[in-house]
C-alpha positions in Angstrom: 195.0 30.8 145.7 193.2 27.2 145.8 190.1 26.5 147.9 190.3 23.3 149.4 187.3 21.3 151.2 188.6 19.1 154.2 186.5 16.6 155.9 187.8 15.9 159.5 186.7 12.9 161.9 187.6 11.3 164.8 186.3 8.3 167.2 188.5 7.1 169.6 190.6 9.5 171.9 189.4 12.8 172.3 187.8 13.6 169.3 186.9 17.6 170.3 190.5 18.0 171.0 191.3 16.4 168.0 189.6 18.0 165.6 190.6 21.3 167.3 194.8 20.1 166.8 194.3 18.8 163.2 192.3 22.4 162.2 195.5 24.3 164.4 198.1 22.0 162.3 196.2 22.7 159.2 196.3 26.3 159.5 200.4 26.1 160.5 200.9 23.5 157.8 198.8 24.4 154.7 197.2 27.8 154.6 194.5 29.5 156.1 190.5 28.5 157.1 188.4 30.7 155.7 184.9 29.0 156.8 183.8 25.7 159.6 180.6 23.9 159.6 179.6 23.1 163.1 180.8 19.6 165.0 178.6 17.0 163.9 178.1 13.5 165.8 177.3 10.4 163.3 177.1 6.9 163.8 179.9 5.2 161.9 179.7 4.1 158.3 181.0 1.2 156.3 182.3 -0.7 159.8 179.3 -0.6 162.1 180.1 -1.4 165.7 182.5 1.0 166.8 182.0 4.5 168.6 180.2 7.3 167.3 182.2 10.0 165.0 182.6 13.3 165.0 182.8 15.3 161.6 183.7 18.9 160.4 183.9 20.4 157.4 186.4 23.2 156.6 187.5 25.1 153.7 190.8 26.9 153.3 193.2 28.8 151.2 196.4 27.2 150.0 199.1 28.2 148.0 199.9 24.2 147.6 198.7 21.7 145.3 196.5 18.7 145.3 199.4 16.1 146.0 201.3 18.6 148.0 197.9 19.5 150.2 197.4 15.3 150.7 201.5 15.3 151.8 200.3 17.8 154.8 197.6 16.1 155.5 199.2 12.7 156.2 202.5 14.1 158.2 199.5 15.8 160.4 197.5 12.5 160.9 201.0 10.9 161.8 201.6 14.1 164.3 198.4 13.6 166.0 198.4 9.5 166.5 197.0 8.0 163.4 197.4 4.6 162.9 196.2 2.9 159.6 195.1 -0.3 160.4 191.6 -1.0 159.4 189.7 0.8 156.5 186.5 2.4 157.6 188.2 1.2 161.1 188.2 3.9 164.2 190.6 6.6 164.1 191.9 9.3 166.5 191.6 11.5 163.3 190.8 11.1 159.7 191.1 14.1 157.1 189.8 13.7 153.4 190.2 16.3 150.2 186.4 17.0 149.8 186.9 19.4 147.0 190.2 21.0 145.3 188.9 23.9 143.5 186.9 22.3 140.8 188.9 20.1 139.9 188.7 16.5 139.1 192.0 14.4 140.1 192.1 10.8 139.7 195.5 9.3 140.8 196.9 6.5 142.1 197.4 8.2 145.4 194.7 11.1 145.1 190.9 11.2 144.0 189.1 14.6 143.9 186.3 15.1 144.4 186.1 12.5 146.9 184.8 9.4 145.3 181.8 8.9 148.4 180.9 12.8 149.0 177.5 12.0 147.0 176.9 8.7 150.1 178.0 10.2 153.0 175.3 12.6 155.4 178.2 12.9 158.1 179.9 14.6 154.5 176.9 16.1 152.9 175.3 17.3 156.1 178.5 19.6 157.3 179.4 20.4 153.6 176.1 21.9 153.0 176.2 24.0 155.4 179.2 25.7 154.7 178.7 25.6 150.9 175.3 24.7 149.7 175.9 25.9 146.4 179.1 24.2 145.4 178.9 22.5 142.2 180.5 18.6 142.8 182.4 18.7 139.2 181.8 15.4 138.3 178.2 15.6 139.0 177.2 18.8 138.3 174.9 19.1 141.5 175.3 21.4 144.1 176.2 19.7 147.6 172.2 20.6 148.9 171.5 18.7 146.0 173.4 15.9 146.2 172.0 15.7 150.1 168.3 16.0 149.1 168.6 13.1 146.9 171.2 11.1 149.5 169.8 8.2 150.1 172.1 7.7 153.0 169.7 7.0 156.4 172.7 6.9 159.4 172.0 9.4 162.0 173.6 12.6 162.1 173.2 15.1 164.6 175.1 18.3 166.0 177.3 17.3 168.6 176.6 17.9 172.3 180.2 19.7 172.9 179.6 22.0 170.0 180.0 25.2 172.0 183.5 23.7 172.7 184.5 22.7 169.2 184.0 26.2 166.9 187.1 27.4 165.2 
């Protein structure tokens, strides 16, 4: 079984709801979630100027591999009303491979672990609290200490609607 770490945002829309679909979809599509960090709001990185984002981190079981895993992942953005237009852009949803197992997986298609988990609070923040201790494989720092030594300063908070957002 294979442990996969999925970051999901969202910023235009209904974010809640679509974080709440995408983990459904996940769970149909790829295997099972074994552990959710709470809803996080964050102010938007690498394109300022657009609405605030909501984050999650989740970990599941899968059966599937890395490419296969990234396959799901993009019918299910499709399903729920992604468009790609702008990188960084907004997004009704947006799920990244955080972590497959420990391995590292440089494609032309797939990175892992994601190449900005180390610059990212709205990443680090959620991660850490589901799994403080996981070693990033590359790294060799655990994800509280690759947040301690972020040097990341965009807001992140717990989200308002949080009640309404557990899995």
């Amino acid at each position: 079984m294979n442990i996969v770490y999925l970051l999901l945002g969202a910023n235009i829309g209904n974010p809640n709801k679509q974080l709440k679909d995408a983990k459904e979809e996940i769970e149909e599509r790829i295997g099972k979630i074994t552990l959710a960090s709470k809803v996080y709001e964050s102010e938007a990185w690498g394109v300022e100027n657009q609405p605030v984002f909501l984050n999650q981190v989740i970990a599941l079981e899968t059966d599937f591999s890395a490419n296969k895993v990234l396959q799901e992942i993009m019918k299910i953005e499709l399903v729920l009303g992604r468009i790609r237009a702008k990188r960084w852009g907004s997004r009704v949803i947006d799920i990244d491979i955080l972590y497959y197992n420990n391995e590292i997986i440089h494609t032309e298609d797939l990175q892992v672990p994601h190449p900005y988990i180390q610059e990212r609070n709205f990443t680090l923040i959620p991660l850490t609290e589901i799994s403080p201790n996981h070693k990033h494989p590359i790294f060799k720092k655990t994800n509280q200490e690759l947040l301690d030594e972020s040097k990341d300063t965009l807001k992140v908070n717990i989200s308002k609607n949080e009640s309404l957002s557990n899995y």
